[in-house]
LUMNUMI-783930 format. One record per residue (C-alpha): residue in three letters; chain; x, y, z. Coordinates in pm, whole numbers, plus 50000, padded with zeros to 5 digits. Each point is the difference from the previous one (the first is absolute). Layout:
BEGIN
ALA A X Y Z
...
// end
This chain:
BEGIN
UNK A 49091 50580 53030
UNK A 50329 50019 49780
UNK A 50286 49772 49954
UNK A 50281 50097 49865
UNK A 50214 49754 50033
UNK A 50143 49656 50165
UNK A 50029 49630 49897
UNK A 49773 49906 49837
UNK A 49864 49614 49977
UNK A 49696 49989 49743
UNK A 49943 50155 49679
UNK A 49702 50064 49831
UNK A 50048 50066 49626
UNK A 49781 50200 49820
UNK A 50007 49950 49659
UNK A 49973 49698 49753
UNK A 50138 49750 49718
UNK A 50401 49967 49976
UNK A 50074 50355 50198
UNK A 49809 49814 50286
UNK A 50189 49669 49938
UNK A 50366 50196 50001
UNK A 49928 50175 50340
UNK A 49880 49684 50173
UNK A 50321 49813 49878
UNK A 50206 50258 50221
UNK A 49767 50021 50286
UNK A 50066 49635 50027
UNK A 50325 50053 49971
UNK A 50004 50199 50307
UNK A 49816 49735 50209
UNK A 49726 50244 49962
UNK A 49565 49881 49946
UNK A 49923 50103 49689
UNK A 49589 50098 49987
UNK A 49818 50066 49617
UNK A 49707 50160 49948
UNK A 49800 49905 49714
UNK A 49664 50077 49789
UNK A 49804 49692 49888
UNK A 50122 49995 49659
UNK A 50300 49908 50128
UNK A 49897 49701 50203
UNK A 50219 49774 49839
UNK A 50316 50229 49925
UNK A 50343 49853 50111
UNK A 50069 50269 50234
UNK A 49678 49894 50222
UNK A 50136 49667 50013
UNK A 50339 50076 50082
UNK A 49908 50262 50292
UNK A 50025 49927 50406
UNK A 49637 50106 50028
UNK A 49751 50163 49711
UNK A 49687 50175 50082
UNK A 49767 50162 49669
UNK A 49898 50350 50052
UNK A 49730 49999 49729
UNK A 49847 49882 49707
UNK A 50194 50229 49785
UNK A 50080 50065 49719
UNK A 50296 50224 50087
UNK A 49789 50269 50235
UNK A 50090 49772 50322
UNK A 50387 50015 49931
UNK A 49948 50360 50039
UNK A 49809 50018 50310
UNK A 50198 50181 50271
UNK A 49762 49883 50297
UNK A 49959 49638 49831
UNK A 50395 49974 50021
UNK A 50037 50123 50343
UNK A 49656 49730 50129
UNK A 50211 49766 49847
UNK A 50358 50082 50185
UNK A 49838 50002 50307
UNK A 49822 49691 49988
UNK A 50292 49797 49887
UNK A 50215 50162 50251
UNK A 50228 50128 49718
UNK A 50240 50311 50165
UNK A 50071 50138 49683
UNK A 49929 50049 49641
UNK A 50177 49947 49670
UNK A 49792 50202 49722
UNK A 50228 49869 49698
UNK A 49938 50269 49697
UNK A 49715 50114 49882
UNK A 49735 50253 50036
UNK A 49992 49891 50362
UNK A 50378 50062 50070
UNK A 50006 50340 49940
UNK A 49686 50139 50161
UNK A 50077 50202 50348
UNK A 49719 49901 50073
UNK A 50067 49634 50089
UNK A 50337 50096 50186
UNK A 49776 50206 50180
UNK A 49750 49724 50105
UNK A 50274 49772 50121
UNK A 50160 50202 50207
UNK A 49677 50114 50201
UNK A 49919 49628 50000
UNK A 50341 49970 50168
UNK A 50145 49736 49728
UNK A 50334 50071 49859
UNK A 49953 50127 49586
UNK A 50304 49869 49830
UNK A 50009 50277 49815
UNK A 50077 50412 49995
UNK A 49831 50216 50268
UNK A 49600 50148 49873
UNK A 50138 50336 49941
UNK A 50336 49916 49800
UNK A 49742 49771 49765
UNK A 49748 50294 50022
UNK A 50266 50245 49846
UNK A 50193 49810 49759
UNK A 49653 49841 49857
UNK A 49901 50408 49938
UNK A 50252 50021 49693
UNK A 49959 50375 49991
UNK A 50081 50000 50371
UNK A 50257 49725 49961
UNK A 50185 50253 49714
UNK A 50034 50278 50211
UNK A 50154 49811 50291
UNK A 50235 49866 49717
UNK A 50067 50391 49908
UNK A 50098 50077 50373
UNK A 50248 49695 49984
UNK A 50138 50156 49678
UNK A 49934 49712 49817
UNK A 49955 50047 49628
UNK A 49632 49895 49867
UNK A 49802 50102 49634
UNK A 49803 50341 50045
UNK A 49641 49987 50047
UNK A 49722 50148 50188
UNK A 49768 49968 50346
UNK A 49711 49854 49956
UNK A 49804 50164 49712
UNK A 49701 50157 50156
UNK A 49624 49930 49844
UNK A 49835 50224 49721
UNK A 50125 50269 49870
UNK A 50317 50116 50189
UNK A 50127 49655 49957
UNK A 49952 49985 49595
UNK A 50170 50315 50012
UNK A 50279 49874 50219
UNK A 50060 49663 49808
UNK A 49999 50186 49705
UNK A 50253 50267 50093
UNK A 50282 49709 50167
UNK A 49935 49827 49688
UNK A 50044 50330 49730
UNK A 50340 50070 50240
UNK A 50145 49659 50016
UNK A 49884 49876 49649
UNK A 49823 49690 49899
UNK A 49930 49671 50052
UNK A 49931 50112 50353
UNK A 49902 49701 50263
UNK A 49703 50000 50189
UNK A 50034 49789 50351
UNK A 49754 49894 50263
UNK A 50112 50162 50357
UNK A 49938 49713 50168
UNK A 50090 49772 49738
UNK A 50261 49702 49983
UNK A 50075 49659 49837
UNK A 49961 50160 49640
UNK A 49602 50090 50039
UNK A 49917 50355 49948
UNK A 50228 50106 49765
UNK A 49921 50172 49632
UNK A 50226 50175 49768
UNK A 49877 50279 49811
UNK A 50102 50094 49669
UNK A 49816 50355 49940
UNK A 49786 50264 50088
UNK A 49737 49860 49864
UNK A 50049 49666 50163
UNK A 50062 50153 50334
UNK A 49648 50102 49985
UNK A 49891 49678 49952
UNK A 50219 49814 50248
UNK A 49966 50240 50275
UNK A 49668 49869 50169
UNK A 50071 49612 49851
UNK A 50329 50067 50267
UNK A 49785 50111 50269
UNK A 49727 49686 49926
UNK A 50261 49745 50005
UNK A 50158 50122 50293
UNK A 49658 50000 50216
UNK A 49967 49672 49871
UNK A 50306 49857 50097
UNK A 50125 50163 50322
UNK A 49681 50223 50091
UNK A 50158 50293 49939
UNK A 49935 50222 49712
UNK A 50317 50199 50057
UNK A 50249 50055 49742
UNK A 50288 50167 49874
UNK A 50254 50024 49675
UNK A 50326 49981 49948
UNK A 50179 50029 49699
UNK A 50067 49669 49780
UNK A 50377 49819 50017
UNK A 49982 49835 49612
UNK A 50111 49623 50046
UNK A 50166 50067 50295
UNK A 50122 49706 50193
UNK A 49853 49893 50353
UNK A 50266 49931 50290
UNK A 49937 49939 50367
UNK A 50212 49959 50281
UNK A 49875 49778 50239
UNK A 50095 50111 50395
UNK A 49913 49927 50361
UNK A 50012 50216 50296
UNK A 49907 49892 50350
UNK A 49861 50189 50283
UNK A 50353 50118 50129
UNK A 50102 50227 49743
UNK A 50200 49732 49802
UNK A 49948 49990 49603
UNK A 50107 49799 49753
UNK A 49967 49907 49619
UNK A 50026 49692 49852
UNK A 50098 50091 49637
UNK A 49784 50096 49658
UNK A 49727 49809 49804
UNK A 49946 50092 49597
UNK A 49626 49950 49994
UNK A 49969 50223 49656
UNK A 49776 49683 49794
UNK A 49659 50050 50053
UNK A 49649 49919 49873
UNK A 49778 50307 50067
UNK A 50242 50163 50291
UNK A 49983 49675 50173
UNK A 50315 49832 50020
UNK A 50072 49649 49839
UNK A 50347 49920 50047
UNK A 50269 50122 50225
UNK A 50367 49981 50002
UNK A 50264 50110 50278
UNK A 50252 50138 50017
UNK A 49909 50298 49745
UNK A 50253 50102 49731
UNK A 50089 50319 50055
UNK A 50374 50181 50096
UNK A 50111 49922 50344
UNK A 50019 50364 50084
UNK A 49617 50063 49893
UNK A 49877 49666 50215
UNK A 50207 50163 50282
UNK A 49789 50338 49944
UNK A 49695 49797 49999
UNK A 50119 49807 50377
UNK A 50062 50320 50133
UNK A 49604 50139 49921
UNK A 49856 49694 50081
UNK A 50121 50047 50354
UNK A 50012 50335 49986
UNK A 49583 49911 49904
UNK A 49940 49790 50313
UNK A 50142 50224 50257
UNK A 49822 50321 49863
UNK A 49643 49771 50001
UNK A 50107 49820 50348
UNK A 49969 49697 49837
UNK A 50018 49634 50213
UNK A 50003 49675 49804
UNK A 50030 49872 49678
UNK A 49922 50267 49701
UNK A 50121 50088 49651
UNK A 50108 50317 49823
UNK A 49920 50005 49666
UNK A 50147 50272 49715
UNK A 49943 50049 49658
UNK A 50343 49992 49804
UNK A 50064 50185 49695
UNK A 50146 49721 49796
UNK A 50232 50190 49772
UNK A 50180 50255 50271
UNK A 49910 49794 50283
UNK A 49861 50303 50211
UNK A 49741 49853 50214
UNK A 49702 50182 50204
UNK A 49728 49859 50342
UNK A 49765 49840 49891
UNK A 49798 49807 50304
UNK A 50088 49812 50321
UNK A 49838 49671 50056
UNK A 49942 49972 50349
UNK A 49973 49634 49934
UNK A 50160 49638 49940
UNK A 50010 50032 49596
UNK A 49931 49695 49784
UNK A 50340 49991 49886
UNK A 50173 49980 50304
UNK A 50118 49647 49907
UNK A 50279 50121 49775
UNK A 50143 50248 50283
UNK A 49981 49665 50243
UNK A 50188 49781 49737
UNK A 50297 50256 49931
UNK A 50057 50091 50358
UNK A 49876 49684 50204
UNK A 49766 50214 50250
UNK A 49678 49894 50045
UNK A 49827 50295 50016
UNK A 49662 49873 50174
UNK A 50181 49896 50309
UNK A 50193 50347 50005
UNK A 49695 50143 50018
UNK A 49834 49799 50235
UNK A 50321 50087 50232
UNK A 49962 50354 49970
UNK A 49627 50010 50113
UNK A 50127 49806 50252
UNK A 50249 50278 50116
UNK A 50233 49838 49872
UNK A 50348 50200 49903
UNK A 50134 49960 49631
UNK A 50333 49836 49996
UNK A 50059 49888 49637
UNK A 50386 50083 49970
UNK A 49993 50257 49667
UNK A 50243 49769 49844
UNK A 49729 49700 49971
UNK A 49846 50237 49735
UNK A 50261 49843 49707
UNK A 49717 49967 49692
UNK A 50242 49742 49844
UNK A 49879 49874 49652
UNK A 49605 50074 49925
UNK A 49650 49890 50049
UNK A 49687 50023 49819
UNK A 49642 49917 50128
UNK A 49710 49926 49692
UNK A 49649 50051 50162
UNK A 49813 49683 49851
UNK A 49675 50084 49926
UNK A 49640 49843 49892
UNK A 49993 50247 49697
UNK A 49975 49997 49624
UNK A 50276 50274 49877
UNK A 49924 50010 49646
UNK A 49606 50082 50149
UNK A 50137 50339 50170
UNK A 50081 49794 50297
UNK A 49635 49849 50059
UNK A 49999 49786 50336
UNK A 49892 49670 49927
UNK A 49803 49905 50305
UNK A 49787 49723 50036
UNK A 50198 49728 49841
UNK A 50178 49759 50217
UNK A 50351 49933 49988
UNK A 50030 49598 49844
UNK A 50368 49962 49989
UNK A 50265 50179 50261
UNK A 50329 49906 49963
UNK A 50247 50260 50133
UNK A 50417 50012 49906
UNK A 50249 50035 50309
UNK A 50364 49983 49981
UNK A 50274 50216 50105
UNK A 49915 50345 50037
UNK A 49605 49960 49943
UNK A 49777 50128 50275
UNK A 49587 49947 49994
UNK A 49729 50204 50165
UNK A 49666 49889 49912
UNK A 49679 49897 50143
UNK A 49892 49773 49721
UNK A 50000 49561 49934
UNK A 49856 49781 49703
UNK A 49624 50030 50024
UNK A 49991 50320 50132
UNK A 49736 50215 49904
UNK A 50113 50386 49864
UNK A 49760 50229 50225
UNK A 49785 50241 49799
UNK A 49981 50188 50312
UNK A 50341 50093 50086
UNK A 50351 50104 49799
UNK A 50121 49765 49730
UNK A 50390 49966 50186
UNK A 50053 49612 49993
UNK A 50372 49968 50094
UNK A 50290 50238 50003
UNK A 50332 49817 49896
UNK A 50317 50206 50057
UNK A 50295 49835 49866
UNK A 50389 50177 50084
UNK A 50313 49903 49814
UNK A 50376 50167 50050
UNK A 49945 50234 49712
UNK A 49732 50127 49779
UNK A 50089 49750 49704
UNK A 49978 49654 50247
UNK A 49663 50161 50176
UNK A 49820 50026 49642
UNK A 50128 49634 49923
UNK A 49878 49908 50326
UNK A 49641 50187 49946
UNK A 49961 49855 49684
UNK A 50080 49616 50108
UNK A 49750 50036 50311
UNK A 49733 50124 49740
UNK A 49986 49742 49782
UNK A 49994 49746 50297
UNK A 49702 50177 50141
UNK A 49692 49836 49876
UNK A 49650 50136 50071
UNK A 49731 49832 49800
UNK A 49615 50164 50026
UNK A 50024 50344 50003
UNK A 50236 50270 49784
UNK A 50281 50118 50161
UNK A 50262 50306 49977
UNK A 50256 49689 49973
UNK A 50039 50014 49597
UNK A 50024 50383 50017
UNK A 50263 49989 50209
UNK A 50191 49723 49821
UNK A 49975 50255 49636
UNK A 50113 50286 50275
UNK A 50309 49818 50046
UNK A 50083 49918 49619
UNK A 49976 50380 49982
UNK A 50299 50194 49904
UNK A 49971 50272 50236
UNK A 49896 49816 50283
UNK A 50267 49818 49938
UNK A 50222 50275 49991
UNK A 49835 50185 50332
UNK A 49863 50250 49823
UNK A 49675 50073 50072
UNK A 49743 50255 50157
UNK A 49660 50051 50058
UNK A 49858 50038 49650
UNK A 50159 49678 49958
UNK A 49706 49741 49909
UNK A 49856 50301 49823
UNK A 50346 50069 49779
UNK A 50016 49653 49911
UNK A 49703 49798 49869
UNK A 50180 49683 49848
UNK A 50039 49862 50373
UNK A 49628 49893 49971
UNK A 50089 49827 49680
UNK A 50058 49665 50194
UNK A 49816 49714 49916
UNK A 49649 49876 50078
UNK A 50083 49611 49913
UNK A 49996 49757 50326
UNK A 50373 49889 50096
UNK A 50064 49672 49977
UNK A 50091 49946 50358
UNK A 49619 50184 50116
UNK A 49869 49748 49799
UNK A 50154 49725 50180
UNK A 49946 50093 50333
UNK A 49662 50055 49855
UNK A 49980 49609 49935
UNK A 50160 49917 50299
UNK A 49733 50153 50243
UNK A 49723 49893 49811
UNK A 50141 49614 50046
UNK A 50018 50115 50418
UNK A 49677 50086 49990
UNK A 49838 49770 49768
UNK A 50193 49689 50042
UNK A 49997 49983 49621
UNK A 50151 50150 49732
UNK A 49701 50061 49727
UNK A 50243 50084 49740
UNK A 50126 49652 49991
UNK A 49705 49867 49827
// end
């Protein structure tokens, strides 16, 4: 049984936290039931509460959020017509697609095969190469034993190192090692293939040779099922914390006539693949010449997709749920204006100056977000929330926009400091010594970034003074008393 398409009236959304939150807020928009599935540690999250109708698939921890046949039980007996996967591991297995459409529920995503082949990234490269679209050289996968020493070790003697080592299957920064030598190729080669089983079961992998500090740009684009493509402008997501992004900003700096290079791939990308939906193109960018090479195709709603919404006004949630309707894309070209710019800081439950260590457990005392003009919040979490041990550390993303780059940082910086989270460590410091950098400040910045300059986790450890007070002031809520009066 397969449905394709039609309108659709409840949505089931298969994911969790703020990602689950932001869907449901369009759904409703739409007039539409929004359904959540949850695992019972998050009984009490704010998504379950907010949802049309919740049903737990499991005791969890995070094996039930995975669980093709859980997902579909759980469609069907809410009556849900289609799915919303969010991002994730989830959102870009063929799999899933797969299961929806024999269950005859609409996948608000791309068709199994397109996520199939794009997911492959040797695959996804050569489709790239028969769209003539420029991406870094590299190899199939690297067969086992022997032949494929011999093979890594030849690509890497011809291209020169630091060569990169990739998972096949991989995605969201997982799987990925750079190798300096010959003698650390040795080593790295089966740690590659270990990590890879472990993370996308699939030992496959391949190399390609290493961009130094390149930066990261995507183009974000929807197609639907008629043919009809469309981007919706660049993100810079070049800061990162162990290939995992941390802050994005849109549109990206670069020459008009090199974004317009990048446009014309990114669609060129999507109708190669027969892509449908919401996706991303990303490219490496040499950040000196500004020559810029295929790197991977997302074939899902990215994390950042708030700063793309805030420059050009679409909401890209409902566009997709339109196109998996059947619906036609009719976004006039000259809506895409990205006037001024946006940045998006993901908020997390981490200690930075600890390598990033998650700090779950503790419970948030104090919330006290900042709003104002140009100040957007996505986030799952509320004063005595508890940070889950079990799942990512991502407590809020805040993208702020401002007409230029100068009146955004202002803006960035003004919202920090008026966002107070008391209990646990946050990225929140970090990113206020990010913005007192000089090159940030400047725009210039890449992916060795955090690694090129050390004195942004210089900040403080002292308490502000304004933590402490809200602090005081929660502990006279909940006590009736203030014990420090004494």
């Amino acid at each position: 049984m397969t449905k394709t398409n039609g309108k659709i009236k409840k949505v089931l959304i298969a994911n969790r936290g703020e990602i689950a939150l932001r869907i449901m807020r369009t759904v409703k928009e739409l007039s539409l039931d929004a359904v959540v599935i949850y695992e019972k540690p998050d009984s009490d999250a704010y998504y379950v509460r907010l949802a049309d109708d919740a049903i737990m698939i499991g005791e969890g921890p995070r094996k039930d959020y995975l669980d093709i046949d859980k997902i579909i039980w759980a469609a069907k007996k809410t009556g849900a017509d289609a799915i919303h996967p969010g991002y994730g591991f989830l959102a870009e297995n063929p799999d899933f697609s797969a299961a929806c459409e024999q269950a005859g529920i609409i996948f608000i995503g791309p068709p199994p095969q397109v996520i199939r082949d794009l997911g492959n990234k040797v695959v996804a490269r050569n489709i790239m190469e028969k769209a003539g679209i420029p991406f870094i050289p590299g190899t199939s996968d690297i067969p086992k034993g022997g032949s494929g020493i011999n093979e890594a070790f030849s690509f890497a003697s011809a291209c020169g190192y630091p060569v990169m080592l990739k998972a096949s299957c991989g995605g969201g920064g997982r799987g990925i090692r750079k190798v300096k030598d010959e003698a650390d190729l040795m080593v790295q080669l089966p740690v590659a293939r270990s990590e890879s089983m472990s993370a996308f079961k699939d030992d496959s992998i391949y190399m390609e040779k290493c961009i130094e500090s390149p930066r990261h740009v995507e183009i974000q684009i929807l197609a639907d099922k008629h043919g009809n493509i469309m981007h919706l402008g660049s993100r810079d997501c070049s800061i990162q914390r162990r290939h995992q992004k941390l802050l994005e900003i849109a549109p990206a700096d670069l020459p008009e006539d090199v974004l317009e290079a990048m446009y014309e791939c990114a669609i060129r990308a999507a109708k190669e693949s027969g892509y449908v939906n919401a996706g991303t193109v990303e490219f490496l960018v040499d950040a000196r010449t500004n020559e810029f090479w295929f790197m991977e195709m997302n074939t899902r709603l990215q994390v950042e997709h708030t700063v793309t919404e805030e420059l050009t006004g679409i909401d890209i949630v409902r566009e997709q749920i339109r196109i998996a309707e059947g619906g036609v894309l009719d976004i006039p070209k000259e809506r895409v204006r990205l006037y001024g710019k946006a940045v998006q800081v993901r908020i997390n439950a981490e200690d930075p100056k600890n390598n990033f260590m998650p700090e779950g457990g503790k419970r948030v005392e104090v919330y006290q977000s900042p709003g104002g003009p140009g100040v957007r919040l996505d986030g799952a979490v509320y004063q005595g929330f508890r940070i889950p041990t079990e799942y990512d550390s991502l407590l809020v993303k805040m993208t702020v926009r401002g007409y230029n780059w100068e009146q955004t940082l202002q803006r960035l910086k003004r919202s920090l400091r008026g966002f107070v989270i008391v209990g646990p460590k946050t990225t929140i410091p970090f990113y206020l010594a990010v913005c007192d950098e000089k090159d940030f400040q400047a725009g210039k910045f890449d992916t060795g970034y955090i690694d090129t300059h050390p004195e942004i986790f210089n900040y403080p450890e002292a308490e502000r003074e304004i933590a402490k007070l809200g602090k005081l002031i929660a502990e006279i809520h909940a006590r009736k008393v203030n014990k420090h009066a004494y």
